[in-house]
C-alpha positions, -999 to 999 in steps of 0.1 A, spaced: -576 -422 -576 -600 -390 -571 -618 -373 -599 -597 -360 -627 -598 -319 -625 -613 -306 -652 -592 -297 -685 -582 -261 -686 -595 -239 -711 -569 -228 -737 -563 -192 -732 -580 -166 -761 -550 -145 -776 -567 -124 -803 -554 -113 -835 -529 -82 -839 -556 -63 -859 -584 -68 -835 -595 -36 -813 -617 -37 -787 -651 -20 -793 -647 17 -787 -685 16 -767 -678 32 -731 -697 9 -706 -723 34 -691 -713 50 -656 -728 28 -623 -729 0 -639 -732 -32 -609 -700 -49 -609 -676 -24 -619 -659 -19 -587 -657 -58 -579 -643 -64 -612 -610 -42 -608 -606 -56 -572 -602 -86 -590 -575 -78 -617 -557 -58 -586 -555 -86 -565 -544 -105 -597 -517 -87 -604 -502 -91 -568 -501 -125 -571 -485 -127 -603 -460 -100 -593 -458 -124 -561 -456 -157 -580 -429 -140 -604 -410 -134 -572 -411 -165 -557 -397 -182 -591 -366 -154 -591 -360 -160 -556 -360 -195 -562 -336 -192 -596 -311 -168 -574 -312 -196 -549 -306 -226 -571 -279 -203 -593 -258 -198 -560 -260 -234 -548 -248 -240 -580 -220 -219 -582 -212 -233 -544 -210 -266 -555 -194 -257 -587 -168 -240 -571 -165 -266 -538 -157 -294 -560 -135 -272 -581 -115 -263 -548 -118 -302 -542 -99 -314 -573 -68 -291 -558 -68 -301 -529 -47 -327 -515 -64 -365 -505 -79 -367 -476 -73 -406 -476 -34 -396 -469 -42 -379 -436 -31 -405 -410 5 -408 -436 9 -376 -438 4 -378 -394 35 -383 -374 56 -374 -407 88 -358 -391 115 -339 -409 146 -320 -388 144 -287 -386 173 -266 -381 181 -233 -369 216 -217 -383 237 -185 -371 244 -155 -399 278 -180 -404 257 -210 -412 269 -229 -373 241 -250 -366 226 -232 -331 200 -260 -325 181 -291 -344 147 -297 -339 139 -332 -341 110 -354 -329 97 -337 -302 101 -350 -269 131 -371 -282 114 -404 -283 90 -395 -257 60 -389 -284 34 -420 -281 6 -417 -301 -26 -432 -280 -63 -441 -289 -92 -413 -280 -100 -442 -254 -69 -435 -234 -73 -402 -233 -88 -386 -200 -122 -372 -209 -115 -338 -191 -92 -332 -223 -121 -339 -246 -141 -318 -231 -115 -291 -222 -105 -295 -257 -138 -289 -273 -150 -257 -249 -117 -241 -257 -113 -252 -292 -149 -260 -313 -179 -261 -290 -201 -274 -320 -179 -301 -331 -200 -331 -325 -227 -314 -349 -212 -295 -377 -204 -308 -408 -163 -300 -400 -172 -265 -401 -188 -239 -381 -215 -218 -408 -230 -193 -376 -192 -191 -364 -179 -184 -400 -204 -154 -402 -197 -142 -372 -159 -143 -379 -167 -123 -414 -187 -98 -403 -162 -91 -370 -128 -90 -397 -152 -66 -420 -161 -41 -392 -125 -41 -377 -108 -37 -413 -88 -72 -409 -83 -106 -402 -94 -106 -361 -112 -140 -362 -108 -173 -381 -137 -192 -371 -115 -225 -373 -128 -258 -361 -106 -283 -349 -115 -301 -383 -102 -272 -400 -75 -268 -381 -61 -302 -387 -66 -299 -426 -43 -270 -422 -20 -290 -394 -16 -319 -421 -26 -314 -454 -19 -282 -466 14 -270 -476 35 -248 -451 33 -214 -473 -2 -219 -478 -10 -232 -442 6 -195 -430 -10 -173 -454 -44 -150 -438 -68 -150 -469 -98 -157 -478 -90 -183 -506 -69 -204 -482 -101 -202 -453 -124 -216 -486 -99 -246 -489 -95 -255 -454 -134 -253 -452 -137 -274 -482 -111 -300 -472 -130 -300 -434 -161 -308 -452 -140 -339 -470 -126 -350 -440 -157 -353 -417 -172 -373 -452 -145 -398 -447 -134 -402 -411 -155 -399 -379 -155 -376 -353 -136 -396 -327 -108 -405 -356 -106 -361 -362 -103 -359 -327 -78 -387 -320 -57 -370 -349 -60 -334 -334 -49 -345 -297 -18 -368 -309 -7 -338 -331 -10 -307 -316 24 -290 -300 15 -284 -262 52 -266 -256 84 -273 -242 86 -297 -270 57 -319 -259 43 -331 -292 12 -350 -290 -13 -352 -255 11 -382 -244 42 -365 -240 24 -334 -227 11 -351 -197 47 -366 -194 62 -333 -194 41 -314 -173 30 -336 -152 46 -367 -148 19 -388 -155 -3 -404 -188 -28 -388 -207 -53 -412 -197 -50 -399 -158 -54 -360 -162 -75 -344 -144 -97 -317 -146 -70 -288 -135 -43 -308 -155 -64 -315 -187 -80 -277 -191 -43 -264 -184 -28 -283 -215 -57 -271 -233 -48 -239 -235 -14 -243 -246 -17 -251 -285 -30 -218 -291 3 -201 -286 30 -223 -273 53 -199 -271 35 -175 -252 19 -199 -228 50 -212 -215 47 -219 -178 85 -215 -171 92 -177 -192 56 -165 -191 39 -182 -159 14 -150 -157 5 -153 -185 1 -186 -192 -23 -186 -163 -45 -164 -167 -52 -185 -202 -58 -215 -179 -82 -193 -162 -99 -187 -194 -98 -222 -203 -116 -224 -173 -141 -203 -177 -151 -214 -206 -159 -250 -196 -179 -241 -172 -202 -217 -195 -206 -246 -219 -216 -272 -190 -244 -248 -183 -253 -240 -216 -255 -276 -227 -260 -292 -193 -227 -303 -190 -205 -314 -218 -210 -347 -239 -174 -366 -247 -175 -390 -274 -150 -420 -245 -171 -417 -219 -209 -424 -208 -212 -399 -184 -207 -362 -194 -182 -338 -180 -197 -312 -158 -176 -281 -144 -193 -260 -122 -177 -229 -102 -163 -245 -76 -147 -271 -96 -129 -245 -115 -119 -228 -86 -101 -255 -76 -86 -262 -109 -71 -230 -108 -53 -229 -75 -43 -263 -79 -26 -255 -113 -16 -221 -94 1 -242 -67 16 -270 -87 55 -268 -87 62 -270 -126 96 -285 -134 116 -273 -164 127 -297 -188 164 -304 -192 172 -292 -227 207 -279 -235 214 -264 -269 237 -231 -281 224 -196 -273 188 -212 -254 171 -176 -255 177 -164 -289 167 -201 -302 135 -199 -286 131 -164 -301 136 -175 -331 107 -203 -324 83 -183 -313 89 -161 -345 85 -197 -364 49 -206 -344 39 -168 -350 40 -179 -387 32 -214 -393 13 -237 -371 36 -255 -348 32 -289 -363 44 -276 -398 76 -262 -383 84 -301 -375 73 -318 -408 86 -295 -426 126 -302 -422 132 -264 -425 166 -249 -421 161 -212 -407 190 -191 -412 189 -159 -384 211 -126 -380 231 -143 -350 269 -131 -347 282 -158 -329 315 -137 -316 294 -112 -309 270 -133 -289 298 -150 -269 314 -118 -261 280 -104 -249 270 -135 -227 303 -135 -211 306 -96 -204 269 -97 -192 277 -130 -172 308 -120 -154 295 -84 -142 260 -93 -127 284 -118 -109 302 -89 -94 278 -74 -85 258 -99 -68 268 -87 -30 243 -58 -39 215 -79 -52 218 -80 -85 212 -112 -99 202 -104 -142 213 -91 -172 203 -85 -204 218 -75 -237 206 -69 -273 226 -57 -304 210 -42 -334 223 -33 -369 210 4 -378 205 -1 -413 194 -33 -419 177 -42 -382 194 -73 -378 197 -86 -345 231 -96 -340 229 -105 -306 204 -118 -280 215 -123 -244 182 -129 -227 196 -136 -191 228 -139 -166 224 -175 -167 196 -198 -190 199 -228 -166 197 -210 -132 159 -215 -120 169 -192 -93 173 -163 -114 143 -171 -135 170 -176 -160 149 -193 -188 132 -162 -193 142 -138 -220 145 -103 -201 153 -89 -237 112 -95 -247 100 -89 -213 85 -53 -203 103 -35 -179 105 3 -166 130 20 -187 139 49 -155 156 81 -177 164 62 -210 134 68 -225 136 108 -220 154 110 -255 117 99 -270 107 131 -250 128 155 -265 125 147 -302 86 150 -296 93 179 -283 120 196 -315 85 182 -330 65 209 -313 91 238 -316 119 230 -295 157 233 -297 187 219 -279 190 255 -268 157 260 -252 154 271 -226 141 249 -192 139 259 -153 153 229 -135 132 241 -100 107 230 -72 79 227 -97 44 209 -90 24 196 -117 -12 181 -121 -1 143 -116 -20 135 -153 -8 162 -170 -43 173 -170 -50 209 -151 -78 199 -141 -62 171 -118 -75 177 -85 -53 148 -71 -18 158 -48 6 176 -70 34 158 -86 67 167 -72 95 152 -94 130 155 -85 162 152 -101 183 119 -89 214 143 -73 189 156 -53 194 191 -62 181 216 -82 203 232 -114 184 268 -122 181 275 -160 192 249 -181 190 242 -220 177 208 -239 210 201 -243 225 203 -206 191 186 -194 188 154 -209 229 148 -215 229 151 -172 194 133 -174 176 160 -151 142 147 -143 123 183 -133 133 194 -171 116 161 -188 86 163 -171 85 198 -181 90 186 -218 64 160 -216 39 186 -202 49 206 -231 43 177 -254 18 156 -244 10 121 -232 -12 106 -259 -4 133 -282 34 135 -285 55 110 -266 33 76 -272 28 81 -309 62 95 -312 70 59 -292 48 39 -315 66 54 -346 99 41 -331 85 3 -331 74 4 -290 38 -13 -286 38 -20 -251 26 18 -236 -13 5 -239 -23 20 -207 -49 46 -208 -39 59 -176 -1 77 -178 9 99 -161 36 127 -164 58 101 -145 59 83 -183 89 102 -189 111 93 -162 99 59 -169 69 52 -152 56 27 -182 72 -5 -193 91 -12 -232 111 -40 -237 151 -40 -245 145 -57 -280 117 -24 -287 140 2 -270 172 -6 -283 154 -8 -318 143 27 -310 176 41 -304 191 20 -337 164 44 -357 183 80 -342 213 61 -351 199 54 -388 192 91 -387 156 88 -383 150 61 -409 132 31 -389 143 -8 -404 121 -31 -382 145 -58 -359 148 -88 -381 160 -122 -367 154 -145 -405 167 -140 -433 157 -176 -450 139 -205 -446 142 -238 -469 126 -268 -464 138 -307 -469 132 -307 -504 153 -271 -511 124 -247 -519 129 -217 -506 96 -210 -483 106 -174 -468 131 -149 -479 139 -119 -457 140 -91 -483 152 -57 -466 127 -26 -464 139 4 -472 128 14 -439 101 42 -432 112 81 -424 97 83 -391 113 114 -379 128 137 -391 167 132 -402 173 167 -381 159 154 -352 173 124 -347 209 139 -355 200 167 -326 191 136 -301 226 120 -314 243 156 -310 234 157 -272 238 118 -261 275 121 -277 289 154 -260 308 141 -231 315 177 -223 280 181 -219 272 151 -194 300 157 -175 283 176 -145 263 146 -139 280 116 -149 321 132 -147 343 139 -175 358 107 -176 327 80 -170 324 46 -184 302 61 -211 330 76 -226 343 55 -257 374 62 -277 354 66 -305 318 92 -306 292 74 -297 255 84 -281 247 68 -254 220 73 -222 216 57 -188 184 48 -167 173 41 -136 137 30 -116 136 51 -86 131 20 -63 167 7 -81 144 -24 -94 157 -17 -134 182 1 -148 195 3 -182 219 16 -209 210 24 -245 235 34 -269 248 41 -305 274 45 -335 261 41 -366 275 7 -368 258 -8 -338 229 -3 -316 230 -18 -282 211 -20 -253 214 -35 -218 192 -40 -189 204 -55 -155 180 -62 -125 160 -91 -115 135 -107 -128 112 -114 -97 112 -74 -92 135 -72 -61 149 -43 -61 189 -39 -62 211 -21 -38 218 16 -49 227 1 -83 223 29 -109 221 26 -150 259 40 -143 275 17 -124 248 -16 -134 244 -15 -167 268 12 -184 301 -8 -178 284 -39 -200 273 -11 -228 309 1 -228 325 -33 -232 306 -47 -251 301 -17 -276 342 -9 -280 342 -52 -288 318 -48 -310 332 -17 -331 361 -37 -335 353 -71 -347 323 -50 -371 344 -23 -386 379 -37 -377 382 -7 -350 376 23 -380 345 31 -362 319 51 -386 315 86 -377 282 103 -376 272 123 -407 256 159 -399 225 158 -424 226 189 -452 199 209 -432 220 212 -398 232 249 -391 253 264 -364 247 294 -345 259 315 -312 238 315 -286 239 330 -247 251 299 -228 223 305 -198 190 316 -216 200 298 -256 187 328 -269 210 346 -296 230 368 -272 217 402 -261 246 428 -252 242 415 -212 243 379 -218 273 368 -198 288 338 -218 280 323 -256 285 293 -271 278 273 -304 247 255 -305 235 234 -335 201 234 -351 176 226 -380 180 251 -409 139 258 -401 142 259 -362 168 284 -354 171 299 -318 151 326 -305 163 364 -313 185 384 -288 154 403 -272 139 372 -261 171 369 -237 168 367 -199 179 405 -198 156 427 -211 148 462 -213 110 473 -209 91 502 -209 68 492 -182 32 510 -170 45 513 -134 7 511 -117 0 479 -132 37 466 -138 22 456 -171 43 466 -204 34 503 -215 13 506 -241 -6 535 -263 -37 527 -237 -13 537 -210 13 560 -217 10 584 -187 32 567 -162 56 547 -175 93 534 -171 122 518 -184 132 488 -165 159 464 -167 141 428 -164 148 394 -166 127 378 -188 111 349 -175 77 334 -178 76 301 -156 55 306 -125 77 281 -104 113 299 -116 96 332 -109 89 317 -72 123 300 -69 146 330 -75 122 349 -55 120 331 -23 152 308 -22 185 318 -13 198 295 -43 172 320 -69 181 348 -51 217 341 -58 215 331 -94 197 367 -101 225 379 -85 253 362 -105 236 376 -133 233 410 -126 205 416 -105 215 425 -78 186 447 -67 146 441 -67 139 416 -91 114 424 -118 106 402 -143 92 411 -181 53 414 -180 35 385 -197 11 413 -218 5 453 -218 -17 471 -201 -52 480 -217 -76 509 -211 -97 486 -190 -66 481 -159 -66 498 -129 -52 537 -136 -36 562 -120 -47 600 -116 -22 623 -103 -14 659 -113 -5 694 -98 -34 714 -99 -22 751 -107 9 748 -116 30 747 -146 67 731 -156 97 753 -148 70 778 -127 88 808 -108 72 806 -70 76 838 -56 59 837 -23 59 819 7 45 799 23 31 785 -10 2 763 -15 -4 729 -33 -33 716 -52 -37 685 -64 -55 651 -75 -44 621 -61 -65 592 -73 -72 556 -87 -93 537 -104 -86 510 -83 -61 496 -57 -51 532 -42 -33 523 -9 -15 560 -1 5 589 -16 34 609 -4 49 645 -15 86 647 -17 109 670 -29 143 675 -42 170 697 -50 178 698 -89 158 686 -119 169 654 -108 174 646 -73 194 624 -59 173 619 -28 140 633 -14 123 653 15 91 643 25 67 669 31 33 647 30 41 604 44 17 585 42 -13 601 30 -42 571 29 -70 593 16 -71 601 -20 -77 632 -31 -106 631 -62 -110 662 -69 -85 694 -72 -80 702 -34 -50 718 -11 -24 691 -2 -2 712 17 9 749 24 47 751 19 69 772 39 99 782 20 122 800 45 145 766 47 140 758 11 171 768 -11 168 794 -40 170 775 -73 156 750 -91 138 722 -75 118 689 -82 84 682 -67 73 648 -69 38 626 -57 44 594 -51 12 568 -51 16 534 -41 -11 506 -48 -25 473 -29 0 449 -51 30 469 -48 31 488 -77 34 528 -80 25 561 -101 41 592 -96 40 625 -110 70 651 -112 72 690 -116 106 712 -123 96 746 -102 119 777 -96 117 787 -60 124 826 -60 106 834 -27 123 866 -10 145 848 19 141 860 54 170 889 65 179 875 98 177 899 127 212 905 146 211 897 181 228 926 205 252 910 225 273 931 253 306 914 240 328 932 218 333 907 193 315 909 161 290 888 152 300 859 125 290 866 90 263 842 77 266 813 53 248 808 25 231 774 21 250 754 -3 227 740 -28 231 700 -33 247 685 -59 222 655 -78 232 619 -68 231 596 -98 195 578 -108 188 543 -99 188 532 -131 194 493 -133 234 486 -142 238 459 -168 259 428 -154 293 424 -163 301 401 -184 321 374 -169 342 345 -189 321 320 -175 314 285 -202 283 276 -211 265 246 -214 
């Protein structure tokens, strides 16, 4: 031992009453400055040591609150030591109809085909596929991940929720096997703490090769493979032990989400995951210089060119389907992928639950036979699919699922479920237009020109891209048409004008995502959205149309009502919402108004077309230009139903419409279904309190002016009532006649009244003024002469103005003499083009004599025009009249009322040798006034409206 330290001297702590002595040490005393260096730096270090020993107290306080709390979540948690029994522990699992019919039993997987095998008999590439894709760390955490738990808090705390679980294959076979369904499916933070805690046990007592072999002989790889065995049996014909590297990271990526990555419903899917599989080997054989397995010496290295391969030979591999035959295949796979989106697959099949689902077995009979037997006759025209679903309005129940023509033809695609699948919806989304646009303002009597229109392909003016032509599907253009006649006939020009009006990503898609569709992601729509140039699925859509049929009020599809396990708990309960407002009760009852008048569709689709049902219902038709979809959507209040019929591999059908496709198994199957729901007393639909009728003019679905030709009764919300009579297409206007502009107090000196039609869309303005079809529609109406249409604004002081006046003279001036001269000014301010004097006979001639044509020089100052000989003029009253015309067509003129009283001429008699006297003269006869040009109303005619 060294020398002992020596002992420390006992500090001095002086009594209370001492005081210092009050002596002032004298000023530059040596040492001073040193000295208080000295108790600075002393204080830092206590203030540093006092940190240190706080740091150290926080430190030791959480560690023991940690392990205070970790063996308190310890004593609750289930043994670990059970973890092989509680492996391989199977219980039936049953899904049940709405009757309580068994549909399909879930039993061991594979059905005796599961073999549990040892980690050696595994093929390494599934170790390591296993561990990029699943828990890169694995070998060297402690069964969880601390940097990946962090990283998975701090991502669910900047996004607002649960994005990111950080699980390690540790924790997720604590959840797989030891904790109880209910808790297993719960996203919180108390059940992450417990599945950490029981990892943490787990890795104490079993080694990582035992986790592992656990993980890969439980995990649910699809299709009912359960267990890496019967995967590479079911897949690929072969034992687990013999994957290879394109096999092994394929099977991989399954467990995730078996449902999704199914090979033989979702094969695009499902490989693009094996892609990312992929992918991520190969960045963790170059981040750890290839990738140690635990049963094998050497390591397994994937490098690009390796996973090339192992994509196109997994691309290229002819997958099989498995032979499975149960009741209603789609809708019982539905309702397992609903199970899997909730509980981890293994728990589904330990559990012994009995899942009861909305499933009306008539119904769904009835539906797969009607859809069956007419894709069959239509198959000489290409059409190959079908789809059906059925939807309860107010309670969202699905009562029936018919997810393809045929589940067993591989021809067809027929495993997958076309209900769930996105698809162009052609016209039958327009009524998701329209009520964003009674949103904005509209009406089912505004007004919309069905013409040759172009529009900025995005919607966005400042589109420099081609225009976007859209046309209707007859090929023909229909003139002024209201909301209602437009989408009942499902005219195309007239939605895209409502979706311009509207908005992409500011009225239809959120008006869409209210209705419960989440597939219109893109960022890049265009105004082809609304004639269905995205893709919703027939399970969203139908749910869509079940909401106007709930009168707004949206109840979210529901397939399970219940789920008990073995032991007779109940785990899940289905209790119904009361469902969210998500428009407007008016609204939807407006949407339901048009899609049920008959009378209303029948220019398009005929008075007496399959969508007519003996009872009201709403319905709408839609077809993909390229005839590769088409669909029918439709609705009592009873029953919402929706069908698709096309094929699924995207080849297009032979001129089949939504009409003749897909309407004739909507109208079957929706009369069936009124019947055996409501025992044929169908329910009516309820007008809500704030729905008011009023007359409208049948052409413009303004309140009729006293030229509209034709009225009818229109329906609207109490707050959203048509436009007034003077915003009808016949107008009256005083009008400043140099600028065409509407008079105002700015410019009142040349003005007129003029009968207008009163229309503001550019392309209209250009159809009836250059095409015989416009040209003859103005007619029909009651102009039959130049058209002018009602000025978009007045005139202001700073337009182009006239300057014309009769230097001189005055109204009602006697002119005595002759010939007699005329001064005036005839100017502009702008666009002069020429002048002409005229005159007439009356105060209001019928038709003028030109004394002055064409005069192109203005006259800007008071200056002779023209020295009027009055010999041939008659005595009496006459009307003078300039008459300026400008560069765009317009015109100004100026009038004066002048008595002509000039001494006439006595005619000298010519001497003639004959006898006979000469004939006595004739006075001139003065001329009678022909009638104005005033613009004649139209006649009213008793044409309907529509």
């Amino acid at each position: 031992m060294g020398a002992q330290p020596p002992a420390p001297v006992p500090p001095f702590y002086p009594p209370a009453s001492y005081a210092p002595p009050s002596a002032t040490p004298p000023k530059g005393r040596a040492g001073a400055g040193s000295s208080g260096w000295r108790r600075s730096l002393g204080c830092l270090l206590r203030l540093v040591l006092i940190g240190l020993i706080l740091l150290i107290l926080v430190f030791g306080a959480a560690a023991t609150f940690l392990v205070f709390q970790y063996f308190s979540i310890a004593r609750t948690l289930p043994d670990v030591s059970t973890l092989r029994e509680r492996a391989s522990h199977f219980e039936t699992t049953r899904i049940l109809d709405r009757n309580g019919n068994v549909l399909y039993e879930i039993l061991d997987p594979n059905a005796g085909r599961r073999t549990y095998v040892p980690l050696q008999k595994i093929s390494p590439y599934v170790i390591a596929a296993t561990i990029a894709t699943e828990d890169k760390e694995f070998y060297n955490h402690p069964g969880f991940d601390p940097l990946a738990i962090a990283r998975a808090l701090w991502q669910n705390y900047t996004s607002g929720e649960v994005v990111s679980g950080a699980s390690t294959i540790t924790q997720q076979l604590a959840r797989m096997l030891l904790l109880e369904p209910e808790e297993a499916a719960e996203r919180t933070y108390q059940r992450k703490a417990r599945e950490i805690v029981l990892a943490a046990e787990l890795t104490r007592r079993y080694s990582k090769d035992e986790i592992l072999e656990l993980f890969l002989n439980e995990n649910n790889y699809g299709n009912l493979a359960y267990g890496i065995e019967a995967a590479a049996e079911t897949y690929f014909n072969t034992t687990a032990d013999q994957l290879n590297l394109a096999q092994a990271s394929f099977l991989a990526g399954i467990p995730q989400a078996p449902s999704v990555y199914n090979i033989y419903t979702n094969r695009e899917e499902t490989l693009r995951r094996h892609k990312q599989v992929l992918v991520l080997m190969y960045q963790l054989s170059r981040e750890k210089n290839c990738i140690e397995v635990s049963n094998n010496v050497q390591p397994v290295c994937v490098d690009a060119a390796a996973a090339t391969r192992a994509a196109q030979e997994i691309e290229a591999y002819s997958f099989r389907p498995p032979v499975v035959t149960y009741r209603y295949p789609h809708w019982v796979n539905y309702i397992r992928s609903l199970l899997e989106e909730r509980y981890d697959a293994q728990t589904i099949y330990r559990s012994g639950f009995t899942v009861y689902t909305t499933l009306d077995p008539g119904l769904q009979d009835q539906a797969q036979q009607i859809v069956s037997q007419q894709v069959a006759s239509l198959s000489n025209l290409n059409v190959q699919n079908g789809a059906l679903v059925a939807i309860r309005p107010a309670t969202g129940e699905i009562l029936a699922m018919v997810g393809s023509a045929d589940f067993d033809n591989a021809a067809i695609s027929g495993q997958i479920n076309m209900a769930d699948v996105p698809r162009q919806p052609g016209s039958s989304i327009k009524p998701i237009t329209y009520v964003a646009a009674f949103e904005k303002g509209w009406t089912p009597s505004t007004l919309i020109w069905d013409v040759p229109s172009e529009f900025p392909p995005s919607g966005n003016p400042s589109d420099n891209r081609p225009p976007y032509k859209p046309v209707n599907y007859d090929g023909r253009f229909h003139g002024p048409v209201t909301v209602r006649t437009a989408l009942a006939n499902s005219y195309n020009v007239p939605a895209v004008k409502a979706l311009q009006f509207v908005g992409i990503y500011d009225g239809l898609i959120p008006v869409a995502r209210r209705l419960g569709i989440t597939t219109l992601t893109r960022d890049d729509y265009g105004l082809s959205l609304t004639l269905g140039g995205g893709e919703v699925t027939l399970l969203e859509m139908t749910s869509a149309f079940a909401t106007f049929a709930n009168n707004g009020r949206r109840v979210p599809p529901v397939a399970i009502t219940k789920i008990v396990d073995y032991a007779g708990n109940v785990v899940y309960e289905y209790r119904q919402p009361p469902g969210e407002q998500v428009i407007r009760p008016e609204h939807a009852y407006l949407i339901t108004s048009i899609l049920s008048d008959n009378q209303a569709r029948t220019p398009m689709f005929g008075a007496n077309s399959v969508l007519a049902l003996p009872f009201p219902a709403a319905a709408k038709t839609g077809t993909t230009n390229d005839f590769r979809d088409n669909w029918t959507l439709g609705y009592t209040p009873d029953v919402a139903v929706g069908v698709w019929v096309g094929n699924a591999d995207y080849t297009p059908m032979e001129g089949v419409s939504g009409l003749t496709g897909a309407a004739p198994i909507w109208s079957q199957f929706m009369q069936f279904a009124e019947q055996s729901l409501t025992g044929g007393n169908p329910t009516p639909f309820i007008r809500p309190a704030n729905i008011v009728e009023r007359v409208v003019c049948a052409i413009s679905g303004t309140e009729p002016s006293e030229w509209c030709p034709a009225q009818r009764t229109e329906v609207f919300a109490a707050d959203q009532l048509p436009p007034s009579k003077e915003e009808d297409l016949w107008k009256k206007v005083n009008i400043d006649t140099w600028t065409g502009l509407r008079a105002s107090p700015q410019c009142s000196g040349f003005t007129s009244d003029q009968f207008a039609l009163n229309v503001s869309d550019p392309w209209a303005k250009k159809w009836i003024l250059e095409t015989d079809q416009g040209r003859e529609w103005a007619r029909s109406v009651g102009f039959n002469d130049t058209i002018f249409f009602v000025p978009e604004r007045e005139c202001r002081a700073e337009d182009p103005r006239p300057n014309i006046y009769f230097a001189g003279l005055t109204e009602d001036q006697a002119i005595l003499t002759s010939p007699f001269d005329i001064y005036a000014v005839v100017d502009a301010s702008a666009e002069f083009r020429r002048f002409r004097l005229e005159w007439g006979p009356g105060n209001d001639p019928g038709e003028w004599k030109a004394l002055i044509e064409d005069a192109t020089n203005p006259v800007k100052q008071p200056d002779r025009i023209y020295s009027w000989n009055l010999d041939d003029v008659p005595r009496g009253n006459i009307t003078l009249r300039i008459y300026m015309e400008s560069t765009s067509g317009r015109y100004a003129e100026k009038r004066i009322h002048l008595k002509i009283q000039a001494p006439t001429p006595t005619p000298t008699p010519t001497v003639t040798p004959s006898a006979t006297p000469p004939p006595t003269l004739t006075p001139t006869p003065t001329l009678t006034p022909l009638p104005s040009e005033t613009p004649v109303p139209p006649t009213p005619s008793p044409t309907s409206g529509g």
